[in-house]
Wavefront OBJ file of the C-alpha trace (Angstrom):
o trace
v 93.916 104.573 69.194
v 91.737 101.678 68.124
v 89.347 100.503 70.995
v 91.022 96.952 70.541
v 94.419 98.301 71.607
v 92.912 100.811 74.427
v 91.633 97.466 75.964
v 94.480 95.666 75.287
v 96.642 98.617 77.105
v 94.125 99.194 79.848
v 94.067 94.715 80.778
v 98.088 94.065 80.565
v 99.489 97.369 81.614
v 99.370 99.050 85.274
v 96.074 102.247 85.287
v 98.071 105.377 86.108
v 97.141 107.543 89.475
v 98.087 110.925 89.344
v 98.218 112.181 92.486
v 98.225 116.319 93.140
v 99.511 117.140 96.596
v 101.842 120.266 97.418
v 103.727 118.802 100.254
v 106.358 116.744 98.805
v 107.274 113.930 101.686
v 102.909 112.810 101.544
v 102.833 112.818 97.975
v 105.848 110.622 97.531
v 104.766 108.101 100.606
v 101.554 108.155 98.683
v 102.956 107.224 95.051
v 104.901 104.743 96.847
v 102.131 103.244 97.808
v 99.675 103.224 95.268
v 103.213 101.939 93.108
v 103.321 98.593 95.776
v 99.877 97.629 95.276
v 100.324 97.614 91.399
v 99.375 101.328 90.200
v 101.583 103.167 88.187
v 101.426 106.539 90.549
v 103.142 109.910 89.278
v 102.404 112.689 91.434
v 102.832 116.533 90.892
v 102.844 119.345 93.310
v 99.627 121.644 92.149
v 96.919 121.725 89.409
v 99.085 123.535 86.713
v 101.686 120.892 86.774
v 99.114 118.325 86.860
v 98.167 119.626 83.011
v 101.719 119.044 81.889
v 100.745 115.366 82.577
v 100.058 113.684 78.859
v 96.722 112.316 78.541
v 98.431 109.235 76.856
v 101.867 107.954 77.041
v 103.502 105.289 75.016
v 103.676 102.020 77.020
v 101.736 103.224 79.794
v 97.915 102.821 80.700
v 95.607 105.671 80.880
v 95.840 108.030 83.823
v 92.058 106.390 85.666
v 91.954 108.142 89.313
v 93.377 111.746 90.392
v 93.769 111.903 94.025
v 93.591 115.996 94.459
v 94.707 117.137 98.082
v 92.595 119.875 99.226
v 95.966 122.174 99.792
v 96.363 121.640 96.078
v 93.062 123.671 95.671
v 93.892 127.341 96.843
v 94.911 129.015 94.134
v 92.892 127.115 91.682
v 88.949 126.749 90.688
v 86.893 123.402 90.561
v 86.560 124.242 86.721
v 89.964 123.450 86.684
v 89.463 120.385 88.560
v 86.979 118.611 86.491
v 88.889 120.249 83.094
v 91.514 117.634 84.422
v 89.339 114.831 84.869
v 87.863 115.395 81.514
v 91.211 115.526 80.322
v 91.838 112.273 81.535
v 88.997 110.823 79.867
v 86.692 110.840 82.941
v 88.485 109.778 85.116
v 87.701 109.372 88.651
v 88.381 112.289 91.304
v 89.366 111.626 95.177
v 89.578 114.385 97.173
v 91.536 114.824 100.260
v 89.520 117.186 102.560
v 91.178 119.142 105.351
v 89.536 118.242 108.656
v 88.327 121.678 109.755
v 87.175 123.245 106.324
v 84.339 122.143 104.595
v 85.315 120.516 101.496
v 84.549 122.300 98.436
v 81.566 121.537 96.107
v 83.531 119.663 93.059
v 83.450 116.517 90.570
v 84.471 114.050 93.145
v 83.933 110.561 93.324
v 84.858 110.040 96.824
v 85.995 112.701 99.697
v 88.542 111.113 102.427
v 88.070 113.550 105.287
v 91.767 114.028 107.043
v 93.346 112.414 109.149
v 93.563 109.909 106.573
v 95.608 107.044 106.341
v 97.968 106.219 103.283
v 96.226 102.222 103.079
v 93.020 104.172 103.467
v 93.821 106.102 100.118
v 95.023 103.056 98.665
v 91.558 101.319 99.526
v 89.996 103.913 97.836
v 91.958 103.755 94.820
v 91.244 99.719 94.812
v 87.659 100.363 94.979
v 87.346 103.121 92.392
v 90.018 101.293 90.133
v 90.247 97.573 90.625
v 93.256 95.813 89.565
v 92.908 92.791 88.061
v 94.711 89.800 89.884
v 97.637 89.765 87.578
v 98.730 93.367 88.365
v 98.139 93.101 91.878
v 102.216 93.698 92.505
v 104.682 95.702 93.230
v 105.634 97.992 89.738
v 108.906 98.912 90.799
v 110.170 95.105 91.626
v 109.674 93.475 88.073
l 1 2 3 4 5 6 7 8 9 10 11 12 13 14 15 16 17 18 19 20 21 22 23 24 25 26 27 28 29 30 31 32 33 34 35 36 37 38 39 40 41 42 43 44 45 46 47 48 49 50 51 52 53 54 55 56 57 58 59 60 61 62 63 64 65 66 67 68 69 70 71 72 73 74 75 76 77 78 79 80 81 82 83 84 85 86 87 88 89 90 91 92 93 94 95 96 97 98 99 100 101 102 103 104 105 106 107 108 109 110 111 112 113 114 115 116 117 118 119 120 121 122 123 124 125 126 127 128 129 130 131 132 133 134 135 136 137 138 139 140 141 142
């Protein structure tokens, strides 16, 4: 893909979250979310689904932040993590840290220590991946 048209994709289409949390019920309040503030969230349930995610997509804008839920972590290694981010073409890692373990040493580029609010995730994905003004809507209501 021409640098032209990744810019062109990246300005007029929504950046992608992928969001890797086992427990279905947070990860869907979570895409739900990130989807009303103007992100085009898709969310799987561990790390080896996450890799089934396509690095590009026709019509759709780069996957730029992976929020990774700590729970998402147990059977896998951070070499796996930052293999996705790579992946991804760098993009940015959040990691949601269980409150009474130490979170693990990894490519993050923020930690949200639990308990965590969903708009505090969202903040985090606005800071990390700021939306310009005309994609600050809902995705799901055009």
């Amino acid at each position: 893909m021409s640098p032209s048209i990744s810019k062109i994709a990246t300005n007029t289409m929504p950046p992608r979250v992928l969001v890797v949390m086992p427990d279905q019920w947070r990860r869907a309040l979570l895409r739900a979310a990130l989807r009303e503030a103007g992100y085009d969230a898709v969310g799987t349930r561990g790390l080896r689904q996450a890799r089934l995610v396509q690095a590009a997509e026709p019509e759709r804008a780069p996957v730029r932040l992976i929020v990774i839920d700590q729970d998402a972590l147990i059977d896998a290694d951070i070499a796996s993590v930052s293999a996705l981010g790579e992946r991804h073409r760098g993009a940015g890692i959040v990691l949601l840290a269980r409150a009474t373990v130490r979170p693990p040493e990894g490519p993050w580029s923020r930690v949200l220590r639990r308990p965590v609010s969903v708009a505090h995730v969202v903040r985090a994905a606005e800071e990390l991946v700021p939306l310009p003004a005309e994609l600050r809507h809902a995705i799901d209501s055009r």
